[in-house]
C-alpha positions as CSV (number, residue, x, y, z in Angstrom):
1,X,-0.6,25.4,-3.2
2,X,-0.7,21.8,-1.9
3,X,1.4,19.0,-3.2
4,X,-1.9,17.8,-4.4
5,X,-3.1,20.7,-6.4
6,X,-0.2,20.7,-7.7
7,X,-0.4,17.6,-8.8
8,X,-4.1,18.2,-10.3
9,X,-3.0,21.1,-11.9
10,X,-0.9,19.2,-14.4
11,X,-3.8,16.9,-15.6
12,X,-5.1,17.8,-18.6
13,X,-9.2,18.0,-19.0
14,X,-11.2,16.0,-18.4
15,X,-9.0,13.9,-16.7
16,X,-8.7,16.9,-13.9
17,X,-12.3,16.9,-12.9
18,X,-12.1,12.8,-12.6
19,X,-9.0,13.2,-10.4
20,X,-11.1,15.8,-8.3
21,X,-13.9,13.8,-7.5
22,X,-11.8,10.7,-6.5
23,X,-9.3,13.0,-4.2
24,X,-9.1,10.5,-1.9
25,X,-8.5,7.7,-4.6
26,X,-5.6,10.0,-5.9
27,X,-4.0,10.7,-2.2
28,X,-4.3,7.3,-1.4
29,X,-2.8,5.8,-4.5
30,X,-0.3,8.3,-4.2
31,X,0.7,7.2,-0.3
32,X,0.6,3.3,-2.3
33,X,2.9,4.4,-4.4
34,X,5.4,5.9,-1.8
35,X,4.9,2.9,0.6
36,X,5.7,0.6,-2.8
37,X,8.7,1.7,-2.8
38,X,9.9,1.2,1.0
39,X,8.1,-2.0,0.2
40,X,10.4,-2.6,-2.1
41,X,13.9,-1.3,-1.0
42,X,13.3,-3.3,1.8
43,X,12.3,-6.6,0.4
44,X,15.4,-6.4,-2.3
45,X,17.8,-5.4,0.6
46,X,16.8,-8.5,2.7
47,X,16.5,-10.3,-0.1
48,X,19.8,-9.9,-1.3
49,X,21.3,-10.0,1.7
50,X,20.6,-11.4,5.0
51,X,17.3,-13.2,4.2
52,X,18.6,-14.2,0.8
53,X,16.9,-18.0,1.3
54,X,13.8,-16.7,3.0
55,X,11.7,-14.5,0.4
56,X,8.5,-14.6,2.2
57,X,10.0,-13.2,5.6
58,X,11.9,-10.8,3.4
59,X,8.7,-10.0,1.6
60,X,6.7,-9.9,5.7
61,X,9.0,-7.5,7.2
62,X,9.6,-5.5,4.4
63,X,5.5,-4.9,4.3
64,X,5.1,-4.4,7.8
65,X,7.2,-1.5,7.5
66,X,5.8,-0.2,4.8
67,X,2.3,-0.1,6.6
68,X,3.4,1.1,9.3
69,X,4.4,4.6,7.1
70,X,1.1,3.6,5.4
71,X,-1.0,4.2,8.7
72,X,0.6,7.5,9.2
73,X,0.3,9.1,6.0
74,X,-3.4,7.7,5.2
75,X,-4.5,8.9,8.8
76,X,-3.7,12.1,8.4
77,X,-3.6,12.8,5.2
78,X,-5.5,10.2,2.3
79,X,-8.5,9.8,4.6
80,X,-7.9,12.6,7.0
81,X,-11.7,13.8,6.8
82,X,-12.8,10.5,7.6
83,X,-13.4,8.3,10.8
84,X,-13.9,10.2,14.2
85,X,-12.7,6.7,16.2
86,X,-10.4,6.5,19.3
87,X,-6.8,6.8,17.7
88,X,-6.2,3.3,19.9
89,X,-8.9,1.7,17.8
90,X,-8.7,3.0,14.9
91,X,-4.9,2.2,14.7
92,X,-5.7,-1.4,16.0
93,X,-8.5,-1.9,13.0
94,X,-5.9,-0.4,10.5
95,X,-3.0,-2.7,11.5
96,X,-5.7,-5.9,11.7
97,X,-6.5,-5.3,8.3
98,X,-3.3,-4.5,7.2
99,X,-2.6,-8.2,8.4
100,X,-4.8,-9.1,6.5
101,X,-3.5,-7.8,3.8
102,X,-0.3,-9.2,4.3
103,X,-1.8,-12.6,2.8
104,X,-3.1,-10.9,-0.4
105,X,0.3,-8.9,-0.8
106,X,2.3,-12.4,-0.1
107,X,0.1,-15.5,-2.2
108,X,1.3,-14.3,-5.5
109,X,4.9,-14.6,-4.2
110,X,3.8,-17.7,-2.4
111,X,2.4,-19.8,-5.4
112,X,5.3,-18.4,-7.4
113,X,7.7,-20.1,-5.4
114,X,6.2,-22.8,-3.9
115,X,3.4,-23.9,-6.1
116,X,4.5,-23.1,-9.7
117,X,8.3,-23.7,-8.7
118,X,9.7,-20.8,-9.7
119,X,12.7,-21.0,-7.8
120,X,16.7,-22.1,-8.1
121,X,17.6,-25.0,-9.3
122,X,14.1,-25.6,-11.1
123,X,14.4,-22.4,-13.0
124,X,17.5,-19.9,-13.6
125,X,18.3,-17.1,-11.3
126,X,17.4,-14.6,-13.4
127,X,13.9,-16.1,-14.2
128,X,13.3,-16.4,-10.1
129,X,14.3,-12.8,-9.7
130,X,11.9,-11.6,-12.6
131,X,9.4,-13.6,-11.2
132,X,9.5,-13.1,-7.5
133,X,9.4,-9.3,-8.8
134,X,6.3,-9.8,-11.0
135,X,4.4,-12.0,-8.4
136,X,5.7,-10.1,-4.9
137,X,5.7,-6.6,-6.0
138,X,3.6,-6.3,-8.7
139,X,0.4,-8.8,-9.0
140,X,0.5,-8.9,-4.8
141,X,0.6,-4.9,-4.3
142,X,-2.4,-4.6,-6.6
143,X,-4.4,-7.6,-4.9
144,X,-3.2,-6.3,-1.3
145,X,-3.9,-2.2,-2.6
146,X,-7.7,-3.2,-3.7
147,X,-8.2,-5.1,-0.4
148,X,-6.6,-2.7,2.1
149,X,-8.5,0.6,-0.6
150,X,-12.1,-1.3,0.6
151,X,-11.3,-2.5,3.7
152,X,-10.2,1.2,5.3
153,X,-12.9,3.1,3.6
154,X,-15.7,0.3,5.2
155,X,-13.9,-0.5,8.5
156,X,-11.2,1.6,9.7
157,X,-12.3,5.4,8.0
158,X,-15.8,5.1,7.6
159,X,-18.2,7.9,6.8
160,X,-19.7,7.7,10.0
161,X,-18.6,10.0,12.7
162,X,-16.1,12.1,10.5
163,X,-13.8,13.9,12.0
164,X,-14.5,17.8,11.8
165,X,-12.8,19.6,8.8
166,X,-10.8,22.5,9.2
167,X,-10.9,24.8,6.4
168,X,-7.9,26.0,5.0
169,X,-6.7,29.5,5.8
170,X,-7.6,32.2,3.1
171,X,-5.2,33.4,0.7
């Protein structure tokens, strides 16, 4: 049994057949959530460390990471039935998105800092922290997650030209 069925097997009704029809919703939330949390170790460790006065390049690298794992596990496993493009294109549509995203995933943090001033000495420590948390990691991964969840199915995975399914061995 896949990690996935797994997974499904543990939602109660009707929520199971909902999570069944949006499979791919499901696996690529799922790789969101995993990336998130790169996302995140590696934002706090440069944060609090050797970028601790740049937040935004903290917040860069530390995405650009993450999608980098991102491409992998969506490829070949979130949208694995999908596409049929040169792996050379393909990869280069994924990570020009991805850019793209790295705006939506960054303005939240951005205005936070720079255009509400949410930052030492105009506010407390604590209150930046909880803020550059809310606004880097929270409001920007859902912003950057709904772009990049549109963006790959139209652009980089489209129906067309699927790749061929193989069916899974029987039991």
């Amino acid at each position: 049994m896949t990690v996935v069925e797994t997974a499904l097997a543990r939602i109660p009704q009707p929520y199971r057949d909902v999570a069944i029809k949006h499979r791919e919703l499901v696996k690529f939330l799922f790789v969101g959530g995993t990336t998130w949390i790169i996302d995140t170790v590696v934002f706090v460790l440069l944060k609090t460390t050797v970028l601790d006065t740049k937040p935004l390049t903290a917040k860069i690298i530390a995405v650009l990471v993450a999608t980098m794992v991102s491409y992998v596990l969506n490829r070949e496993w979130s949208f694995r039935t999908r596409g049929g493009r040169e792996r050379h294109h393909e990869a280069l549509l994924f990570f020009v998105i991805s850019g793209l995203g790295v705006a939506a995933y960054t303005a939240p943090l951005a205005a936070s800092r720079y255009l509400f001033d949410l930052q030492e000495p105009f506010v407390s420590l604590f209150t930046q922290e909880v803020a550059d948390f809310l606004s880097g990691q929270i409001l920007g991964t859902l912003v950057g997650m709904a772009f990049r969840w549109w963006a790959f199915r139209r652009y980089v995975f489209p129906d067309q030209n699927v790749r061929r399914q193989i069916p899974p061995p029987p039991d």
